[in-house]
N, C-alpha and C positions, 0 to 999 in steps of 0.2 A: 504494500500500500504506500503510494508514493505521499510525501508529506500537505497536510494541508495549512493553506495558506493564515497568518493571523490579519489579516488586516479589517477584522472585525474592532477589534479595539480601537482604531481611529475610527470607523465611519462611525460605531456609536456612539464618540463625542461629537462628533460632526452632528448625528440625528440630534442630539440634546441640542445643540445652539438652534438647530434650525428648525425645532418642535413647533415653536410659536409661528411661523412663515409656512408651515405646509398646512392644505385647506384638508378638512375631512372628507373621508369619501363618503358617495351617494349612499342611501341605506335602504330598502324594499323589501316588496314580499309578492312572493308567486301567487296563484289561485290558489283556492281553500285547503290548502297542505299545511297551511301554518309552515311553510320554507323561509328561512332568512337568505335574502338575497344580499350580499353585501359587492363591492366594486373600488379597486385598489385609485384611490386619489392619485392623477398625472402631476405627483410635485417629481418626475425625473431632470423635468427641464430646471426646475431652480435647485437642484444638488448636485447636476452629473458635475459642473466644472470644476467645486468645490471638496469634490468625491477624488474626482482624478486626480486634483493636485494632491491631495493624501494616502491614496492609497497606494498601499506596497505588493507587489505580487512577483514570488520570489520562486514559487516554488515550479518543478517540473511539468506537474499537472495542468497550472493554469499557462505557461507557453505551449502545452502540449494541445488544449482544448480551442478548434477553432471556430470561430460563431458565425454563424451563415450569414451575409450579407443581403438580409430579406428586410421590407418593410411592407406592413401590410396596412398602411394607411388608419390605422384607428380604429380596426376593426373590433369586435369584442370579441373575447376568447372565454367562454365559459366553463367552470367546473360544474360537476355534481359531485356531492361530499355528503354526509353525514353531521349531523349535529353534533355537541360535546357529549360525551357519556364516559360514566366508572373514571370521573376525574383525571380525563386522559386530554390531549392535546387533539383537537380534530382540527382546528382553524386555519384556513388555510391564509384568509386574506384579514388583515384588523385594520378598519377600517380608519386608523390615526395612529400616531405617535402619542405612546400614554406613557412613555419611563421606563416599560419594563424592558428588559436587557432584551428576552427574546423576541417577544412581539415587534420591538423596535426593528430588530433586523431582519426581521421577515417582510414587516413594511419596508424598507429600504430595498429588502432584494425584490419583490414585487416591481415594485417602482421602478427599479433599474432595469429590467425583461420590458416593463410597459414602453418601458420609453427606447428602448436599443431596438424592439421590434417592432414599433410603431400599435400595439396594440391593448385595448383594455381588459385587463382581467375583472375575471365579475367569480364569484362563488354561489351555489346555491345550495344550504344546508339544507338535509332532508331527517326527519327520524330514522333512527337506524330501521328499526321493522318495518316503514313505508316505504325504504328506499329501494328495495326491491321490484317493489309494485309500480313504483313510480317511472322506473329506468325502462322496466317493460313497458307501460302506457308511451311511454315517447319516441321507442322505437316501433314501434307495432302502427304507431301513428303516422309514421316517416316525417316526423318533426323533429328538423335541427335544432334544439332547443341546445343544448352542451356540448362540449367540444371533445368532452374528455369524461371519462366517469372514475371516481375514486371510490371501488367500493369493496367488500369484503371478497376473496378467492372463492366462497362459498355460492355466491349471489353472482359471480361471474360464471360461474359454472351453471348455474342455471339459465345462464341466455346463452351463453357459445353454440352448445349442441343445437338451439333454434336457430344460428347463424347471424346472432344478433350482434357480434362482438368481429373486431380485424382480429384477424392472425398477424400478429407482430411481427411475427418471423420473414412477413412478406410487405412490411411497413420500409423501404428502403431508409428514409431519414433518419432510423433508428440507428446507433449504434450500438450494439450488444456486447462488445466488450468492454463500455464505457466502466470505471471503478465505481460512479456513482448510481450503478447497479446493483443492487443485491446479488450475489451470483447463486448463491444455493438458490435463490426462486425460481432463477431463469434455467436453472439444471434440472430442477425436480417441478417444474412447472411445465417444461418441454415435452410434448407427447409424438411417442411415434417419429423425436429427432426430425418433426415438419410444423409443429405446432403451438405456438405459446400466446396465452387471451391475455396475461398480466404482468408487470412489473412493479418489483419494489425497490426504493429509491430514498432520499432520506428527505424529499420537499413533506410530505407527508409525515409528522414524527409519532403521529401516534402507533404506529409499526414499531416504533423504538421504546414508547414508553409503555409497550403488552412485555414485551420482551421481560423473561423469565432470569433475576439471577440469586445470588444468596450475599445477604447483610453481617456482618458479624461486629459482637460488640469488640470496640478495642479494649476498653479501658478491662474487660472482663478474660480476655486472651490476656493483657501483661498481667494483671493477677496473677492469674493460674500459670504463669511462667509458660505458656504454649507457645510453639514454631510461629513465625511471621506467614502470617495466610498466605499474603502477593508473591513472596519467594517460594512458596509451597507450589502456586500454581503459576511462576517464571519457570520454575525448576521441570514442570511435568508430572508433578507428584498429586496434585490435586485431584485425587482420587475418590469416588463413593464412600471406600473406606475409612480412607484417611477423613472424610467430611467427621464419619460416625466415631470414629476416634479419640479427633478434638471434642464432639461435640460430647462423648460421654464424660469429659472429664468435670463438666459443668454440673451435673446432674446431683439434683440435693431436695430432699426433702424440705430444708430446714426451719423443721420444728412442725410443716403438716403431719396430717395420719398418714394421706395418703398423695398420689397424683393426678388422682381426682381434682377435673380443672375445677378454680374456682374464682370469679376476679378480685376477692378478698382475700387471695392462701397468699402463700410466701414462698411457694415451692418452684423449684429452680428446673426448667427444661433443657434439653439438650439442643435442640435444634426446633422450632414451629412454623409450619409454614401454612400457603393459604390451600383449599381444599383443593385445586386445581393443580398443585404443584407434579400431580403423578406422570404426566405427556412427558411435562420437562426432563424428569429423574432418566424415564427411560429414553428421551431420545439425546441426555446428558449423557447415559451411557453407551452411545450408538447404537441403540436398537430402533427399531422403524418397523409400525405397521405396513405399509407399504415400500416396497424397494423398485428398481430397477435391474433389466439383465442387462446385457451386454449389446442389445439392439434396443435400446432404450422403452423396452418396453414393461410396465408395472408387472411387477412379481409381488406374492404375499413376503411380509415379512413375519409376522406376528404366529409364522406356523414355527420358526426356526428355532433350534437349542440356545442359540445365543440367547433371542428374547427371554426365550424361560427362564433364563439362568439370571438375567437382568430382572427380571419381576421377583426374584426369591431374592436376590440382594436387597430389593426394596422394600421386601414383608420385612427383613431384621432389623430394620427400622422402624419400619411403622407398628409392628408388633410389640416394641419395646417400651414400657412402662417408663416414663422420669424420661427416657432419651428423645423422643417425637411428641411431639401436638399437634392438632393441624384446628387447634381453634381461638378466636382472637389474637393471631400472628402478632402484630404489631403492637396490640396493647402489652402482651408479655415481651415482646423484645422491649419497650419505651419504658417498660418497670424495670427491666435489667434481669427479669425473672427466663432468658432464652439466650444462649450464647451466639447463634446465631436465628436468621429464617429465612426461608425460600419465598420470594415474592416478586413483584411486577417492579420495572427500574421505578416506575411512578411514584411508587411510593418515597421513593428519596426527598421529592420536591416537594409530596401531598401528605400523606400521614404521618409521616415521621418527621416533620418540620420542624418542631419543636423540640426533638428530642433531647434531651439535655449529654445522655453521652455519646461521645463519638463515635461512630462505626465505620464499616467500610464495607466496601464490595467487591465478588469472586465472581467468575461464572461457573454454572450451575460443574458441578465434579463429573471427570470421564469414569469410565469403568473401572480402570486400571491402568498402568502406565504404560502397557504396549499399544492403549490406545493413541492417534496418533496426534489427534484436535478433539479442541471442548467443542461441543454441540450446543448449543443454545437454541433453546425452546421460543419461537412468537407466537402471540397471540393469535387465538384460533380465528379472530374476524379481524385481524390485522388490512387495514386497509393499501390497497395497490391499484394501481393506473389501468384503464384500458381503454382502446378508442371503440366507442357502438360505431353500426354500420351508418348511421345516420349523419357520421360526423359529414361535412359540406368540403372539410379542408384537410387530407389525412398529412400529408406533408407537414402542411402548420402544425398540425397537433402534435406530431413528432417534433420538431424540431423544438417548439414551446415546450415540453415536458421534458427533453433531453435537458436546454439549459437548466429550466429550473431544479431537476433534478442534481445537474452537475455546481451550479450554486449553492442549493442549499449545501453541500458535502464539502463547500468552501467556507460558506458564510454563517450557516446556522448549527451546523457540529460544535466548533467549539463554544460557542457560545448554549447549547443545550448543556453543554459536558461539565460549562460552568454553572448553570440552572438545578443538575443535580447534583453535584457536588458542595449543594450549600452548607448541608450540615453534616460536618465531621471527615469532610473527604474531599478537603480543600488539599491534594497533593495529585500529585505527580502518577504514584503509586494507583490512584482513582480513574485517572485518567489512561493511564496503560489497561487497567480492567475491563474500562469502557470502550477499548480500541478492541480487545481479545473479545469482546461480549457481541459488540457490533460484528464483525470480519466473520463470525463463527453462528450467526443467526441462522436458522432453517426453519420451514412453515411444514406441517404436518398439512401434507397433501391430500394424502388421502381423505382426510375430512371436507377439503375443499370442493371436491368432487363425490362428495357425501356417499363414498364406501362405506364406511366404518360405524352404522349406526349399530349394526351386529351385535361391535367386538367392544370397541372403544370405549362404551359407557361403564359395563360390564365392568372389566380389567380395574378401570379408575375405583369404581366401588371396592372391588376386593384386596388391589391394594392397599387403600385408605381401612380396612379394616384389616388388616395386617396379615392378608393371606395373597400369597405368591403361585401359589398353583392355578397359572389361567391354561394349563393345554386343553383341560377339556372344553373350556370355549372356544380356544383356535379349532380344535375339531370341528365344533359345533357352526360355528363361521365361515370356514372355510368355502363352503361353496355358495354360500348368500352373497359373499365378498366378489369371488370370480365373477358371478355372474355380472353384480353392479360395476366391475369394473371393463366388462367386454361388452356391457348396455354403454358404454360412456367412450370407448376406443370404435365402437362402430357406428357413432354416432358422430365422430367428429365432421366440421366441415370448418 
């Protein structure tokens, strides 16, 4: 990963001086959806000359990245997107300059796409469970109404096989090996090596803030005289086991009867995490419901010895009394009563704001040390790009979402990186975490293309109740699976 650039710290002084001088952008609303329609204010013209004289771009990526010489006269460029939900980051456009560090610079990078391509971005928020219905009523309609759709891999897959959605792969203005691609999505999103409806990208951060890792307290690790986590997992050693390890050394009654949670006990966990933490664990440990052969085509995974052996790792934890919890995560990490927890990066910026002691962050532990990369778990409705067939402009759309795509991974990384790293994980060491966390993302596919109602639900239960023997439901799956995934491969277009 080639370096990226800091030159966010001057244009954010620059936004401050010149907060008062840019006008707000237009504000509306669609027909009866209750949609916020928001529209990035053209202050490009009173910043760019002020911008260029500041800013510094040093790094190999940005001489590498070239910007098409288009202008498209002031046309509008519209998203579709999602509303905020589960205190995550959906917003794509903020409609002023209001102070805060990141909003600021996503206004600023707006504004600079608006004005270098002569075009107005507009966003149109939808509810999440409407926005499904919504994206179908507008193609089905052959009304251009957005340019672009930003929606969940799940709800993409429900229009592809109608033919409602480009095949990317035949989008020429794309570039696919750009860094400011996600690459596990475009690997394991690929079908049939001729096919791909979505990309993940980092303009979009709520993909970043589902993202799965584990907290640990500091001040509770120098206590107990334990190994330095971030050396544990520079070294390769950041193992499942090595997690249960550290995490039993925490483990204390002191002074309950029992471990029986309570939000008035005083008794000390190993590790708490939130109830969803199971996908992570296992595809922490490279296990995967669905895999790939060698002609890229979907194989089960979830039949294979490896997985078993990965699901019985995870029952001796979750079976273990004082060492797991998997309830009130954060209240008992913020009481100091959990040495570590498994949870969403969001929580850094949102729950745990306040917290009084300092922690830090790992990604989620490999199996073992022959494994060769940490795997990190996204969120199952993680939002990603795709153009409906309706778009008017497919080139523009590509090229608009390339740069923004390639900006944000300039402009708004580290400024997120410093967003979460507000409490307790103001170093160095956080932001290495955050770079191994990011680079090593993957989406459980299968679910996107809704295999896995079977198996998935199933497995998550039994391990959260501390039993690891899922083969006889891979048995039991095994051909409900097939089938859904050869209804879904013959169906493509």
């Amino acid at each position: 990963m080639k370096p990226m650039t800091r030159r966010v710290c001057l244009l954010l002084c620059l936004i401050t001086l010149l907060g008062m001088m840019l006008s707000a952008a237009a504000c509306g609303k669609s027909d009866g959806r209750e949609a916020q329609t928001t529209t990035v204010a053209d202050a490009a013209a009173t910043t760019t000359a002020a911008t260029e004289a500041t800013e510094v771009t040093t790094t190999e990526a940005a001489d590498a990245y070239i910007y098409p010489e288009v202008n498209y006269g002031g046309a509008d460029f519209v998203i579709l997107n999602a509303k905020d939900r589960y205190a995550m980051l959906y917003q794509l456009m903020p409609t002023e300059l209001n102070g805060e560090s990141l909003s600021d610079a996503r206004y600023q990078l707006n504004a600079e796409i608006s004005e270098r391509y002569g075009i107005t971005l507009k966003e149109t928020q939808i509810d999440y469970n409407d926005l499904l219905p919504f994206a179908q009523k507008e193609v089905l309609s052959g009304t251009p109404e957005h340019d672009i759709f930003y929606l969940s891999p799940k709800q993409i897959a429900s229009l592809m096989n109608a033919g409602y959605m480009y095949n990317l792969l035949d989008v020429e203005k794309l570039n696919m090996e750009g860094e400011w691609w996600d690459r596990n999505l475009i690997e394991t999103g690929t079908l049939k090596d001729q096919y791909l409806f979505y990309l993940g990208g980092n303009y979009h951060l709520q993909g970043f803030e589902g993202t799965t890792c584990v907290f640990f307290n500091k001040e509770m690790i120098a206590n107990l005289k334990l190994e330095n986590p971030y050396d544990i997992v520079r070294e390769g050693k950041w193992t499942f086991d090595k997690m249960c390890e550290l995490a039993s050394t925490a483990v204390s009654l002191n002074g309950d009867d029992s471990f029986s949670y309570s939000s008035n006990g005083k008794s000390v966990y190993g590790i708490a995490t939130i109830t969803n933490m199971m996908p992570a664990f296992i595809m922490g440990c490279d296990a995967y419901y669905v895999e790939k052969d060698e002609n890229g085509a979907p194989i089960l995974g979830f039949t294979t010895e490896h997985f078993q052996n990965v699901c019985s790792k995870i029952a001796t934890l979750t079976s273990s009394q004082g060492l797991y919890k998997s309830k009130d995560e954060v209240a008992l990490f913020m009481a100091n009563r959990a040495l570590m927890i498994g949870a969403e990066i969001k929580a850094a910026a949102n729950e745990m704001r306040d917290m009084q002691t300092e922690f830090g962050m790992l990604p989620v532990p490999k199996y073992d040390e022959a494994q060769e990369n940490y795997v990190t778990n996204m969120y199952w409705a993680t939002h990603v790009v795709s153009i409906p067939t309706t778009c008017t402009d497919v080139d523009r759309a590509a090229i608009v979402i390339e740069t923004l795509n390639y900006e944000a991974t300039e402009q708004l990384l580290p400024v997120y990186y410093d967003r979460v790293s507000y409490k307790g994980l103001r170093d160095e060491d956080s932001i290495d975490m955050l770079e191994i966390i990011r680079t090593t993302r993957y989406y459980n596919w299968g679910l996107a293309y809704d295999w896995l109602g079977s198996i998935e639900p199933s497995v998550h239960d039994m391990l959260l109740a501390g039993n690891g023997n899922v083969s006889s439901l891979a048995t039991a799956a095994k051909k409900v699976v097939e089938k859904l995934i050869e209804k879904t491969m013959s169906g493509l277009k």
